[in-house]
C-alpha positions as CSV (number, residue, x, y, z in Angstrom):
1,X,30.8,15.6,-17.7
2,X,30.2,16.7,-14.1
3,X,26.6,16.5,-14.8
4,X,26.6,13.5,-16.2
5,X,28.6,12.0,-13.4
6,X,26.3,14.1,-10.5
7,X,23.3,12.0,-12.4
8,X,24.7,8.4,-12.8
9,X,25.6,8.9,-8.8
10,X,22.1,10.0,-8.1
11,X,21.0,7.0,-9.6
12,X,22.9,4.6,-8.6
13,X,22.3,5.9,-5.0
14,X,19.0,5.4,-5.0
15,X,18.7,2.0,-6.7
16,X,21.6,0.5,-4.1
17,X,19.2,2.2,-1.6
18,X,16.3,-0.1,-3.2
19,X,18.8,-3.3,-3.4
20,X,19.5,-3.1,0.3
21,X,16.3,-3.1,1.1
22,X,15.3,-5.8,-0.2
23,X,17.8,-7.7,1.7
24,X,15.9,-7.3,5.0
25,X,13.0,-8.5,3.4
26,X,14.8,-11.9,2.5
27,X,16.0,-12.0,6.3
28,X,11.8,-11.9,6.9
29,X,11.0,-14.4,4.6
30,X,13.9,-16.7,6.3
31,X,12.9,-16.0,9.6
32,X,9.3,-16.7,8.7
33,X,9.7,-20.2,7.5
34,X,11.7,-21.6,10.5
35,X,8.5,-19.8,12.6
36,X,5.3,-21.7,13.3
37,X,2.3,-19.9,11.4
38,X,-0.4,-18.2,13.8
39,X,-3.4,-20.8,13.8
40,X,-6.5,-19.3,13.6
41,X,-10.4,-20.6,14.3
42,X,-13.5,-18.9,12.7
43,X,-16.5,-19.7,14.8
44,X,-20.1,-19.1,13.1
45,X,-21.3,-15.9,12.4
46,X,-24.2,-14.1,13.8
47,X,-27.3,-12.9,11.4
48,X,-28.9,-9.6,13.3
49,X,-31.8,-9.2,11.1
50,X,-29.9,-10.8,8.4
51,X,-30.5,-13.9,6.4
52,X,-28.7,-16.9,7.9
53,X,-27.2,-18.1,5.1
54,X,-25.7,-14.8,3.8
55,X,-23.9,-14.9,7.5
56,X,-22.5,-18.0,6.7
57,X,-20.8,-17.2,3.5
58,X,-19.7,-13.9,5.1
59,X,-17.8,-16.0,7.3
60,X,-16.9,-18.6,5.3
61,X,-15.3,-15.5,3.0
62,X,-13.3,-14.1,5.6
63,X,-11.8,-17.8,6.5
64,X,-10.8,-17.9,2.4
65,X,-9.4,-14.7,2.2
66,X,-7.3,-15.4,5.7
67,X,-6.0,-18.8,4.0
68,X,-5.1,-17.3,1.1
69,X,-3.0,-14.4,2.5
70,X,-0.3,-17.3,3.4
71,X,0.9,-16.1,7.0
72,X,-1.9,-18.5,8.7
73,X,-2.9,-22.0,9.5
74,X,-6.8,-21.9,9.2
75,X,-8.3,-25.0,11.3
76,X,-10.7,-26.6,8.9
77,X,-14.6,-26.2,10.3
78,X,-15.3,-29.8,9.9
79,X,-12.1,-30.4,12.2
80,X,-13.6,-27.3,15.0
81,X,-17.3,-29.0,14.8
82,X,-15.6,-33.0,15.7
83,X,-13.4,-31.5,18.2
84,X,-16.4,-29.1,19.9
85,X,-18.9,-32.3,20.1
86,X,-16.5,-34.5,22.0
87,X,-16.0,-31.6,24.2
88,X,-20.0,-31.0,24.2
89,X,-19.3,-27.4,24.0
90,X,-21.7,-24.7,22.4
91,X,-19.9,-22.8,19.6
92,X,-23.7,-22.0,18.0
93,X,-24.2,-18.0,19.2
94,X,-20.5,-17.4,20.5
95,X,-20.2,-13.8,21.1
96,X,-18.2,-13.2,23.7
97,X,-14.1,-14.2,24.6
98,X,-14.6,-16.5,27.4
99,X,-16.7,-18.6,25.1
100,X,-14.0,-17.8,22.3
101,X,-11.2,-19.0,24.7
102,X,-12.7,-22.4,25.4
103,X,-13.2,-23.1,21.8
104,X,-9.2,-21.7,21.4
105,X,-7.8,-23.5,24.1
106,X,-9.3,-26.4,23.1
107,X,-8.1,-26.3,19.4
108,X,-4.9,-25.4,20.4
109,X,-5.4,-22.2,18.5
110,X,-3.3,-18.8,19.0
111,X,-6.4,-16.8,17.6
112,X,-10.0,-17.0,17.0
113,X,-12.6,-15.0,15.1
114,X,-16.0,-13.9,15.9
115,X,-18.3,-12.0,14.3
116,X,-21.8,-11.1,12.8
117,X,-24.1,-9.6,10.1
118,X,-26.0,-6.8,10.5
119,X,-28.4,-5.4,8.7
120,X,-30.7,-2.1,9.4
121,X,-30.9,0.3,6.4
122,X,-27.2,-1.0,5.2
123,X,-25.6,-4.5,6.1
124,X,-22.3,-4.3,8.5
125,X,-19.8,-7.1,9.0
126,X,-18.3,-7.0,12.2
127,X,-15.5,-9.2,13.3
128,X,-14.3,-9.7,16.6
129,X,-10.0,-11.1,17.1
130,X,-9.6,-13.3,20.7
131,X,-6.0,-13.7,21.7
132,X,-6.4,-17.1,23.1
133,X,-3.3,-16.6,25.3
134,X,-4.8,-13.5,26.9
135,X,-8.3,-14.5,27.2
136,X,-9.6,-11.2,25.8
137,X,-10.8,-9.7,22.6
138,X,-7.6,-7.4,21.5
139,X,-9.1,-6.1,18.6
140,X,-12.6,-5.6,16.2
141,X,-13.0,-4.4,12.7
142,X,-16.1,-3.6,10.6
143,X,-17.3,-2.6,7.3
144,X,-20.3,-1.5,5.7
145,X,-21.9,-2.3,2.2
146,X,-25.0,-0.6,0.9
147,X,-26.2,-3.9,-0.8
148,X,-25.8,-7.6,-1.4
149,X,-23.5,-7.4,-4.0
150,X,-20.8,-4.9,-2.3
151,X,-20.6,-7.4,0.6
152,X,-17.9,-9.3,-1.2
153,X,-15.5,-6.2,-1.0
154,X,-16.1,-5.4,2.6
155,X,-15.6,-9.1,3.7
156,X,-12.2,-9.0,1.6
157,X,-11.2,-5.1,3.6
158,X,-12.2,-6.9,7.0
159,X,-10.4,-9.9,6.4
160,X,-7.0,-8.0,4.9
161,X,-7.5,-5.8,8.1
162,X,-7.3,-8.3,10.3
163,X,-4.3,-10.3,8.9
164,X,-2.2,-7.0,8.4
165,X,-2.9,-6.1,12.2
166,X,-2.3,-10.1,13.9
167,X,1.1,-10.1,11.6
168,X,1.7,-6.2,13.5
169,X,1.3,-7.9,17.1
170,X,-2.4,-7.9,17.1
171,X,-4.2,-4.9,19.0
172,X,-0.7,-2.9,19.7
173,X,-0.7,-1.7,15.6
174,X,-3.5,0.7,16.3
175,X,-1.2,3.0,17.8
176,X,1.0,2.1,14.7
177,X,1.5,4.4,11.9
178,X,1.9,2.9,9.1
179,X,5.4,4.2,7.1
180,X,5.9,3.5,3.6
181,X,9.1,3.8,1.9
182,X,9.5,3.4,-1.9
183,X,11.8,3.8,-4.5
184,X,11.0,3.8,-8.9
185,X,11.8,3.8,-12.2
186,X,10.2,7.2,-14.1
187,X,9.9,7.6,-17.7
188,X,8.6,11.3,-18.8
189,X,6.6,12.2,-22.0
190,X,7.6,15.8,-22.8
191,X,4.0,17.9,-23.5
192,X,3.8,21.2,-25.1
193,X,6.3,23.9,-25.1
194,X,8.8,21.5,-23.4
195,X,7.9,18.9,-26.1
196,X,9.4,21.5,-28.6
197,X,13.0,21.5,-26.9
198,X,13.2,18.0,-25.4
199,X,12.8,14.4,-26.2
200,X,11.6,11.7,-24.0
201,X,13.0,11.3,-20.1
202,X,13.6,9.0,-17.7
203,X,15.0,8.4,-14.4
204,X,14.6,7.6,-10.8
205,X,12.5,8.3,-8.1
206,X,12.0,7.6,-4.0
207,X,9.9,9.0,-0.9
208,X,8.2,7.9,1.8
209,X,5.3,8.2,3.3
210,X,2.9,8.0,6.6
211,X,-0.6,6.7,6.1
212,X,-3.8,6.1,7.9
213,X,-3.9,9.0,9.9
214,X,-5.6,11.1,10.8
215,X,-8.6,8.4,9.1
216,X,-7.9,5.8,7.9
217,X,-6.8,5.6,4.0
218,X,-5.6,9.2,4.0
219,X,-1.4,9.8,3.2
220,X,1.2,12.1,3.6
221,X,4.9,11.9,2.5
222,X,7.6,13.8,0.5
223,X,8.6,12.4,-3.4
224,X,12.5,12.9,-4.8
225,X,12.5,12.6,-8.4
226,X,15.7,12.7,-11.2
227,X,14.5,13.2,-15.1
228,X,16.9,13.6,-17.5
229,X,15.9,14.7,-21.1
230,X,17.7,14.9,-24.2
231,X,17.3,18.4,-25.8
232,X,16.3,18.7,-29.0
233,X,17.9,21.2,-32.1
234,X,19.4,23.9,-29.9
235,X,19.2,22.7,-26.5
236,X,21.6,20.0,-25.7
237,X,20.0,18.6,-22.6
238,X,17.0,19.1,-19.6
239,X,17.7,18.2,-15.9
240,X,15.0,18.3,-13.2
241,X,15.7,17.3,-9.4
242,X,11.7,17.6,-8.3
243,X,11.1,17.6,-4.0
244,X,7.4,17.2,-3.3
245,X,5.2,17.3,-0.8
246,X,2.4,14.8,-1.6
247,X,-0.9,13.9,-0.5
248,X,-3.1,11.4,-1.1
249,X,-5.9,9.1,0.0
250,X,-5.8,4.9,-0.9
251,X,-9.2,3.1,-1.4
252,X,-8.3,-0.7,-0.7
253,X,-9.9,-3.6,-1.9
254,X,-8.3,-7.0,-0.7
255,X,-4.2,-6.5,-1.5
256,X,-4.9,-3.9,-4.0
257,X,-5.2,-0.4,-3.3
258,X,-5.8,2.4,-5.7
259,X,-3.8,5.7,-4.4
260,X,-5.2,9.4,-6.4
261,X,-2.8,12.0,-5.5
262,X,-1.6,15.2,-6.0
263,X,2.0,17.0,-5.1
264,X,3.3,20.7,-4.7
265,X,7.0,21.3,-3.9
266,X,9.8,23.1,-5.7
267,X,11.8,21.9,-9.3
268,X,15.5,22.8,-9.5
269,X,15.9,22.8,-13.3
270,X,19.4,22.8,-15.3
271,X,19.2,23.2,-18.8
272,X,22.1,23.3,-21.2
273,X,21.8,24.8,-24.8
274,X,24.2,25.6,-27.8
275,X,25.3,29.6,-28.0
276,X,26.4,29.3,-31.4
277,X,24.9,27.9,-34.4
278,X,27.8,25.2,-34.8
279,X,27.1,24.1,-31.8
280,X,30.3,24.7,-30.2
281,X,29.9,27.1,-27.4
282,X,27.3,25.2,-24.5
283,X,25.7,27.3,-22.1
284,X,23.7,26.3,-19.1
285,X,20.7,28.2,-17.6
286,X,19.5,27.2,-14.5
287,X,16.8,28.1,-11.4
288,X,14.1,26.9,-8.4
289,X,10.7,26.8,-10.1
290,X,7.9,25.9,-8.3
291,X,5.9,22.6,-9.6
292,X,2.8,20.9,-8.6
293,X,1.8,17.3,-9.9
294,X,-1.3,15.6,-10.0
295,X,-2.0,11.7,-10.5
296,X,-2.9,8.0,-9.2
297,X,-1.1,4.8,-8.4
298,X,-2.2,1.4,-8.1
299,X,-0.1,-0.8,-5.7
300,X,-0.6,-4.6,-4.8
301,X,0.6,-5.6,-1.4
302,X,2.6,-8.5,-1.1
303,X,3.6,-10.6,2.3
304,X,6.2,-9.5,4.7
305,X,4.8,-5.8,3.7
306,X,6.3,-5.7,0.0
307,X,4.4,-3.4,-2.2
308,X,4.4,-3.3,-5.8
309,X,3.4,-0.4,-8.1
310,X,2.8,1.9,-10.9
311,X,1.2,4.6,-11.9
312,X,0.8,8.0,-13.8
313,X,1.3,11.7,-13.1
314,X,1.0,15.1,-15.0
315,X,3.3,17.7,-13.7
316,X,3.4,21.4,-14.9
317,X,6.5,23.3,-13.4
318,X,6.2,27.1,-13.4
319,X,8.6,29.1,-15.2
320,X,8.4,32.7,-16.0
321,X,8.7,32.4,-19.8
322,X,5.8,29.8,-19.5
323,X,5.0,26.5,-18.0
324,X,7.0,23.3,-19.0
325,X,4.0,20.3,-18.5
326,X,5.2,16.6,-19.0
327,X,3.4,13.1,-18.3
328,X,5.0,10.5,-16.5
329,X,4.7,6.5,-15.6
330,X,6.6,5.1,-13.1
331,X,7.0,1.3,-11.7
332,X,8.6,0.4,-8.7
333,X,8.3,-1.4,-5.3
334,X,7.9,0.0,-1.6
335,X,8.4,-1.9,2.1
336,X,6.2,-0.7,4.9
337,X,7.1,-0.5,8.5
């Protein structure tokens, strides 16, 4: 009964843990609405020794991807060109922040973009981000694509990069490290020897996480994880408490990023079996094993820096009768800071 009790709290802990956070998110979205949006301006782009029409629906790409993040009031291109000829300004070859702060000022704009196409034995988008209250250019991302057809991604990473960094206080979240923290639901498909003494598990799971550095993509972060399993025949019941060190390395496209991973740590494991034939007399035999656990998860990013996941791991804890291997899926959200 203790067990069971020491479980249900453990649960319970973590998924109040989850519920409260989400309440700060709410706050966000609250405070958000009664905030004006950022507006934004995307000038031309440039074509060095690239086709001038490919520029244009580089940066006409960019401009759809910023509008459909949400956080951003796009000016329309038809409303910058009317605007510009009254003025009799020259937005045609903008390149540099003075000229990006006359066309900002004049739009009323917080923020605008410039950027170009390059192309020498690969093509490279390159965007440029003018704080129009500053006067300067407080930040620059770029991506490469080998051919035509990969541009698509790399506009979508460029433009993702640029609204996740504006929404962090433009150039100061490059001295940022991104902090994840994340809590699931696990549900474990016994393999093997354990498969032979236990039935299907579930539980709960949370960690957290540091990304992006020391490159960019590349994680870091410790995993807690509950399973319970029912035993089978002579073995009443399985309980693992897993604590993981984890590694892994997230290749983003747009709001979805694809995270392969693997873990090593240590497995406290309780197991509780029958002494007696009648099942009478239960005995419990427990230990520290050490585990490693191998895997990938595919997470969407939402606004106000909501994640949503799942994924799949194999894990193989090391005992000295033999090694007890099980497959898991999990589900569950995270909030980055």
């Amino acid at each position: 009964m203790i067990l069971l009790q020491l479980r249900y709290i453990f649960v319970r802990t973590v998924f109040s843990a989850a519920l409260l956070a989400i309440v700060p998110v709410g706050m966000a979205y609250a405070a958000e609405g009664g905030k004006p949006r950022p507006r934004i301006a995307v000038v031309d782009f440039i074509a060095n020794n690239a086709d001038p029409g490919m520029a244009r629906i580089v940066k006409n790409a960019v401009e759809m991807n910023l509008f459909r993040d949400g956080s951003f009031d796009i000016l329309e291109q038809s409303r910058i060109n009317d605007l510009v000829k009254e003025r009799k300004l020259q937005i045609a070859g903008c390149r540099d922040a003075q000229c990006a702060t006359k066309i900002g000022e004049l739009l009323k704009g917080d923020y605008v973009i410039i950027g170009s196409l390059d192309r020498l034995d690969r093509f490279t988008v390159n965007v440029k981000v003018v704080s129009v209250k500053e006067g300067k250019i407080i930040f620059s991302e770029s991506r490469d694509a080998r051919e035509p057809a990969e541009l698509r991604d790399a506009t979508a990473e460029v433009a993702r990069m640029v609204a996740v960094r504006i929404k962090g206080g433009g150039g100061k979240t490059r001295a940022r490290v991104p902090i994840v923290i994340d809590a699931e639901f696990v549900f474990s498909v016994p393999i093997g020897y354990l498969a032979k003494i236990a039935k299907f598990g579930y539980g709960a799971a949370a960690g957290f996480r540091i990304q992006d550095v020391p490159v960019r993509g590349l994680l870091f972060g410790l995993n807690a994880r509950f399973i319970h399993f029912d035993g089978r025949d002579m073995v009443r019941r399985a309980l693992m408490a897993h604590l993981l060190g984890r590694i892994g390395y997230a290749y983003t496209v747009w709001h979805l990023s694809i995270v392969p991973r693997i873990s090593a740590g240590t497995c406290y494991i309780q197991n509780t079996y029958y002494s007696d034939l009648l099942k009478i007399r239960p005995a419990v035999r427990r230990g520290f094993q050490p585990m490693v656990e191998g895997g990938v998860a595919i997470e969407f990013n939402l606004p106000a820096n909501v994640l949503l996941g799942t994924g799949a791991d194999y894990g193989a804890v090391f005992e000295k009768g033999g090694t007890l291997s099980f497959f898991s899926i999990m589900a569950g959200f995270g909030i980055q800071f």
